[in-house]
C-alpha positions in Angstrom: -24.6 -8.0 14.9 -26.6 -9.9 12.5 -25.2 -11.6 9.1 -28.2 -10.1 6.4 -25.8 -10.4 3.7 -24.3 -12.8 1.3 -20.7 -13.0 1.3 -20.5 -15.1 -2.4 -19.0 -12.5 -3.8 -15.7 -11.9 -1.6 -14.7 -15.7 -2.0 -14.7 -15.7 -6.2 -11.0 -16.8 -7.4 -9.0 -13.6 -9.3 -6.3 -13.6 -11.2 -3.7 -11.3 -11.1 -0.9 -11.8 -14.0 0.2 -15.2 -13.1 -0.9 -15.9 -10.2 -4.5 -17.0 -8.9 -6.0 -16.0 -5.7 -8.6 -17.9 -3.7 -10.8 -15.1 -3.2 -10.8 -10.7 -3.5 -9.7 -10.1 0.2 -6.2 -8.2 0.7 -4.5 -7.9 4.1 -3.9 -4.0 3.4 0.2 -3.3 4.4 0.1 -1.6 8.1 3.5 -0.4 9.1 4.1 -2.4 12.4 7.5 -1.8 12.9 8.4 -5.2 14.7 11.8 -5.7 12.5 14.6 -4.7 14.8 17.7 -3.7 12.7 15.3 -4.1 10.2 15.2 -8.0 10.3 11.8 -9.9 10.0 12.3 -12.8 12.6 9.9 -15.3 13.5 7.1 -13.5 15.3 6.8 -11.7 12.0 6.5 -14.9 10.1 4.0 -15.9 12.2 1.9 -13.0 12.2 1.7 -13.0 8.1 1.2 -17.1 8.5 -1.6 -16.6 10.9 -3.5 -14.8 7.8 -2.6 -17.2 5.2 -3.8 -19.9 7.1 -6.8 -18.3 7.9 -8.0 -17.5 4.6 -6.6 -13.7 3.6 -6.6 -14.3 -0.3 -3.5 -12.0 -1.0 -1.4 -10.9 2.0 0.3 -7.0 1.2 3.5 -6.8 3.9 4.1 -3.8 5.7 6.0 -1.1 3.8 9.7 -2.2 3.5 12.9 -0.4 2.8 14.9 -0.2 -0.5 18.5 0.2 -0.1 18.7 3.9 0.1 20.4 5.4 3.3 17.8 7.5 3.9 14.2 5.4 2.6 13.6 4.3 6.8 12.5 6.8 9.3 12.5 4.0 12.3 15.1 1.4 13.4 12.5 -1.5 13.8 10.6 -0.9 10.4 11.7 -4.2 8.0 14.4 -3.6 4.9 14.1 -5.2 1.4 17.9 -5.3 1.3 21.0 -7.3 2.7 21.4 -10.9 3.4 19.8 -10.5 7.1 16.8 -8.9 6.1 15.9 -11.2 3.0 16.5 -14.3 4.3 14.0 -13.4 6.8 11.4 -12.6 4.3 12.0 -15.5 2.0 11.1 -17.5 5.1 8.5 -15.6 4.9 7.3 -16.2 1.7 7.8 -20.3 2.1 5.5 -20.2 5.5 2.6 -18.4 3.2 2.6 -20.5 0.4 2.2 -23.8 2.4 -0.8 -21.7 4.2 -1.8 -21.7 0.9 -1.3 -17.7 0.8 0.2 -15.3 -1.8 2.1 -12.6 -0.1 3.6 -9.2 -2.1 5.8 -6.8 -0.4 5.5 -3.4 -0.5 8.1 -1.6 -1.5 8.7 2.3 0.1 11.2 5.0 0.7 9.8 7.9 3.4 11.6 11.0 1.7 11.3 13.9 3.3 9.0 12.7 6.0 12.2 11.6 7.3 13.0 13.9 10.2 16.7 15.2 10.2 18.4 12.8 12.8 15.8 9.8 12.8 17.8 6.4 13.2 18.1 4.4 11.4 21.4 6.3 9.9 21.0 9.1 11.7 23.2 11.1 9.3 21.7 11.0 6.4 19.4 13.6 5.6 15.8 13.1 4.4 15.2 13.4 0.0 12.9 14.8 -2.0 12.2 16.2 -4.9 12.6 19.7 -4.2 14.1 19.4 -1.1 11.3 20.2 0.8 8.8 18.7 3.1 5.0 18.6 3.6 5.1 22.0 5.0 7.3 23.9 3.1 10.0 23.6 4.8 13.7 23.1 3.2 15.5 20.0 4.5 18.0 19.2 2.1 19.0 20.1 -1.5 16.4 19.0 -4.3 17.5 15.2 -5.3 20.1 15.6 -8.4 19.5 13.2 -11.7 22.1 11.0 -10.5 20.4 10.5 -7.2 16.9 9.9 -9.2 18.7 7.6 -11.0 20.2 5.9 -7.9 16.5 5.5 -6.2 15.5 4.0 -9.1 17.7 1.5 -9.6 17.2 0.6 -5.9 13.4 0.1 -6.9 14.2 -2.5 -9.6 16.7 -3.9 -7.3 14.5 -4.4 -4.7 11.8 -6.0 -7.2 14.2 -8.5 -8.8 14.9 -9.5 -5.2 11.2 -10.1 -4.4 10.7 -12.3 -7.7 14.0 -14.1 -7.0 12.7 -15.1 -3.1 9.4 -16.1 -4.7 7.3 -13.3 -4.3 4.2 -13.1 -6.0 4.3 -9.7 -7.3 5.3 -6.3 -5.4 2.9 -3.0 -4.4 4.8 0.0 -5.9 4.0 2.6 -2.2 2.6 5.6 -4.0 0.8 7.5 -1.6 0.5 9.0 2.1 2.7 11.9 0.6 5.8 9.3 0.9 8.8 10.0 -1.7 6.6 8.9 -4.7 3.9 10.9 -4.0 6.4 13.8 -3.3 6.8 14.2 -7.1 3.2 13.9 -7.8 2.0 16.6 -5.1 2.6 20.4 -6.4 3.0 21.6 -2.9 6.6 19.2 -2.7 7.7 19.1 -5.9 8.3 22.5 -7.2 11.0 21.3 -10.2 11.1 23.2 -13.3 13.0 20.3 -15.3 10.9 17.3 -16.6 10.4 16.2 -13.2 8.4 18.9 -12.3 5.2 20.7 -14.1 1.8 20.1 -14.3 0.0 16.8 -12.4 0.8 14.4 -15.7 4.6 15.9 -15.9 4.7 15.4 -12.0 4.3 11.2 -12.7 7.3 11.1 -14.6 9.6 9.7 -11.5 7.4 7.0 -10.8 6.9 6.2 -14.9 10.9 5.6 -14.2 10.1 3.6 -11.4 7.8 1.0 -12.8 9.5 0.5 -16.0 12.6 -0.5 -13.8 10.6 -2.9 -12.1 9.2 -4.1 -14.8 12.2 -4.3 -17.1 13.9 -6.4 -13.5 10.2 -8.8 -13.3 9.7 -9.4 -16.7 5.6 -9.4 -18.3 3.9 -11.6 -16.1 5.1 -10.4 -12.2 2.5 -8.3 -11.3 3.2 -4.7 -10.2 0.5 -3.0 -8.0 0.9 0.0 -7.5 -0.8 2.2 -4.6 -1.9 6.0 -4.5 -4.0 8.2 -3.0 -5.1 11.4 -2.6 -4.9 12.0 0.6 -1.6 13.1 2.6 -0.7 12.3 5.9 -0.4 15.9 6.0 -2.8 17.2 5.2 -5.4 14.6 5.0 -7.8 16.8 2.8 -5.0 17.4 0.1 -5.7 16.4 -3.8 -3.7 15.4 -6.7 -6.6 15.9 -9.0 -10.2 17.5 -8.8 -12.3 16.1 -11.8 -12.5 12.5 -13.5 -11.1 13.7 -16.6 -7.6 14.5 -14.9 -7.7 11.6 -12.5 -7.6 9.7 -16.2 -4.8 12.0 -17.5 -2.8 11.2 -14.2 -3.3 7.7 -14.8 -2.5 7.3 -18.1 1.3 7.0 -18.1 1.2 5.2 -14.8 -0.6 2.5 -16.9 1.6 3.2 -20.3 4.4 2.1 -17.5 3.3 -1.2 -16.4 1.3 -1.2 -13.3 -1.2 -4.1 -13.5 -3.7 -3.0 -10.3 -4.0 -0.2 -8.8 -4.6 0.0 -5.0 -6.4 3.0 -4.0 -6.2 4.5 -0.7 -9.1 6.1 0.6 -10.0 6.9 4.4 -13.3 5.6 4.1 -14.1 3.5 1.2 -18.0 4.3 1.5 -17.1 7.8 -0.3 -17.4 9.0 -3.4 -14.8 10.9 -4.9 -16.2 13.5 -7.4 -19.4 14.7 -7.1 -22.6 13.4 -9.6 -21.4 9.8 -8.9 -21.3 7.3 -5.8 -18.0 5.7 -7.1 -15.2 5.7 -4.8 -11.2 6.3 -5.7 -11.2 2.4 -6.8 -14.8 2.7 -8.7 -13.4 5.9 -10.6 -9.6 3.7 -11.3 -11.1 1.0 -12.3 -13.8 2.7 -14.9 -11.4 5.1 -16.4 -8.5 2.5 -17.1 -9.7 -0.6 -17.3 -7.4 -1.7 -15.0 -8.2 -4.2 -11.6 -8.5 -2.0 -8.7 -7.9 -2.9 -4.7 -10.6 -0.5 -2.3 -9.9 0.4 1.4 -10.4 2.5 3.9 -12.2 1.4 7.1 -13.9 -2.0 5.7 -15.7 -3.6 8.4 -15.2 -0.8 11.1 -17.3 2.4 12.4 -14.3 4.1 13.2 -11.6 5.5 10.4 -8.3 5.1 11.6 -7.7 9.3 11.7 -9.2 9.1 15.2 -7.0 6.2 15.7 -4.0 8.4 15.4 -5.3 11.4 16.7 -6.9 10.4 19.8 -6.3 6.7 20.7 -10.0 5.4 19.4 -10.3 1.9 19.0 -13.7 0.7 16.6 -16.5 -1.3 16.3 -17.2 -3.9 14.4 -20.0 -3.4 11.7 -21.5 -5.4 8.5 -20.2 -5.0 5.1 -23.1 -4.5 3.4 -22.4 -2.0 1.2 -19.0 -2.7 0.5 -20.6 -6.2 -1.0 -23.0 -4.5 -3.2 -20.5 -2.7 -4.7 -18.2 -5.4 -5.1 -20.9 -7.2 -7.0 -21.4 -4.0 -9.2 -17.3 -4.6 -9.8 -16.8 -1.2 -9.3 -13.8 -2.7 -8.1 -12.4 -6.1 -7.5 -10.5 -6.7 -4.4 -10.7 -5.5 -1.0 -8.0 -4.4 1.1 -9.0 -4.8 5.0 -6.7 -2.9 7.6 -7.4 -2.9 11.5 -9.5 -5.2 11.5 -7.3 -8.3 10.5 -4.9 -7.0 12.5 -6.7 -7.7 15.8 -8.7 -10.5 14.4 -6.5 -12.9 12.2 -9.6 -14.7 11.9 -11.8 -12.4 9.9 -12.0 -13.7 6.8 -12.9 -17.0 8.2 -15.8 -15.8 10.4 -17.2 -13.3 7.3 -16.9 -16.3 5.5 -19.0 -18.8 8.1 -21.0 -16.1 9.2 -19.5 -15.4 12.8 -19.7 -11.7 12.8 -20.6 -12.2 16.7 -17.6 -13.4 17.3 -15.5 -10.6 15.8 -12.9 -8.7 17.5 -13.3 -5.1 18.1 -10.0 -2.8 16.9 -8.4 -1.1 20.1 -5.6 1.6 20.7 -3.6 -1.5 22.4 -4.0 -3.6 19.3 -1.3 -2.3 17.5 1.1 -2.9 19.8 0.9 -6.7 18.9 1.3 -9.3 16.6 -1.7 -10.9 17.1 
């Protein structure tokens, strides 16, 4: 694989709120579920430290748990609550700052993806919005006020305690048809109070969210906030079918606080609505003026679907297009998955032009820290 391309445009400094980053590449979060008891130890550290030191310009953590007894659907998958848990990530945090990294966490509860039974606290059941999950069927009682309010507050908990360990920010998890995304999908949330309605009513519950956060950060902590359209089941789903409502479903989330956007599509190459080659970040990013993170794929031939589905690894290929539209700032950072997960090196070999020696993603990869 031959370098034809300039990379200039991936290593320009951004700044986000207060905080400066070296250049537009993101380690994207990848649940990795290394975290026994929920406890980053050291193998974890070293796996974000790896990046840092290797040039990933803002480092996105797996998803992590807020204190709700039902936000984890696996023992080993890290929390952002107790004394255990966040003492590991502030040592965390001080090993990717003298990399010379910024690192964000990102911040998740499963809802009703949660399987009745699934450890970690086996007994409590899984939460939604209306009680229902991804394929309509009922597995607990639609969440009450008081337990919206109780999420909630364990949001803003959770992002006090990432700016008081020295966090640089936090990414809001938004999408995948995880609990967030359960109030903005029609098919889960089926309320008829103001947590329910059309697609802008449906944002209300994470409006609540972000001003939390926000009101816990203060002005200047960034907040990113991630969405898609796309469900883990299914993966063609939509929240919205034409600009003009992606806009309208945007609008409060901006009114809110969120300060980027990270928009999760399978294959970043797409465009979203027809008449127009922008993607989900292109669209974001011209509609509200807002910074905007792409993925999906970057750098591979292979979306991670078939990675799931039937064990495919992928190949390495260039980044051609993803550069040119970078320097069309259709968007302005760039979230890469698989491939620094296999490779902590990437960025440094786009950088100096060793595509040769890249490491191709495989099935086996994710079962280590590399």
């Amino acid at each position: 694989m031959k370098k034809n391309y300039s990379v200039q445009s991936l290593f320009q400094p951004f700044t986000l709120g207060s905080i400066t980053l070296s250049n537009r590449i993101v380690m994207a979060p990848m649940t990795r579920a290394f975290s026994p008891d929920g406890v980053p130890g050291k193998d974890v550290l070293e796996y974000y430290k790896r990046r840092a030191e290797k040039g990933v310009g803002l480092i996105v953590t797996e998803g992590t748990v807020i204190n709700h007894l039902a936000a984890a659907a696996n023992p080993n998958v890290p929390y952002f609550h107790g004394d255990k848990a966040l003492n590991g990530w502030a040592k965390i945090v001080d090993a990717v700052h003298e990399a010379g990294g910024r690192i964000i966490p990102q911040l998740w509860h499963v809802g009703t993806q949660r399987i009745v039974g699934q450890l970690p606290n086996r007994e409590s059941l899984p939460i939604g919005p209306s009680g229902v999950n991804a394929e309509g069927i009922k597995v607990n009682e639609p969440m009450t006020e008081q337990e919206i309010e109780v999420v909630v507050g364990a949001y803003a908990q959770a992002a006090a305690d990432a700016k008081r360990l020295g966090f640089d920010g936090i990414e809001l998890h938004g999408a995948h048809g995880y609990l967030i995304d359960q109030f903005f999908w029609e098919q889960t949330n089926r309320r008829t109070d103001h947590y329910g309605g059309d697609f802008i009513a449906r944002t209300r519950f994470a409006v609540e969210i972000i001003k939390a956060c926000r009101l816990a950060v203060g002005p200047d902590f960034p907040i990113v906030f991630r969405f898609s359209q796309w469900k883990r089941r299914p993966f063609t789903a939509k929240l919205v079918e034409t600009p003009e409502q992606l806009a309208q479903f945007l609008l409060p989330l901006v009114e809110a606080g969120v300060d980027v956007f990270h928009c999760s599509t399978r294959r970043f190459w797409e465009p979203e609505f027809e008449g127009s080659s922008l993607n989900l970040a292109g669209w974001t990013k011209k509609l509200t003026g807002k910074p905007t993170i792409t993925v999906g794929s970057v750098g591979l031939d292979e979306e991670f679907i078939r990675f799931f589905a039937e064990g495919k690894g992928a190949r390495n290929v260039n980044i051609d297009g993803l550069i040119e539209r970078l320097e069309r700032e259709e968007f302005d950072l760039v979230a890469v998955g698989r491939a620094l997960l296999v490779d902590p090196a990437w960025v440094d070999k786009i950088r100096n032009g060793c595509v040769e020696e890249l490491i191709p993603f495989t099935h086996e990869a994710s079962k280590i820290l590399y």
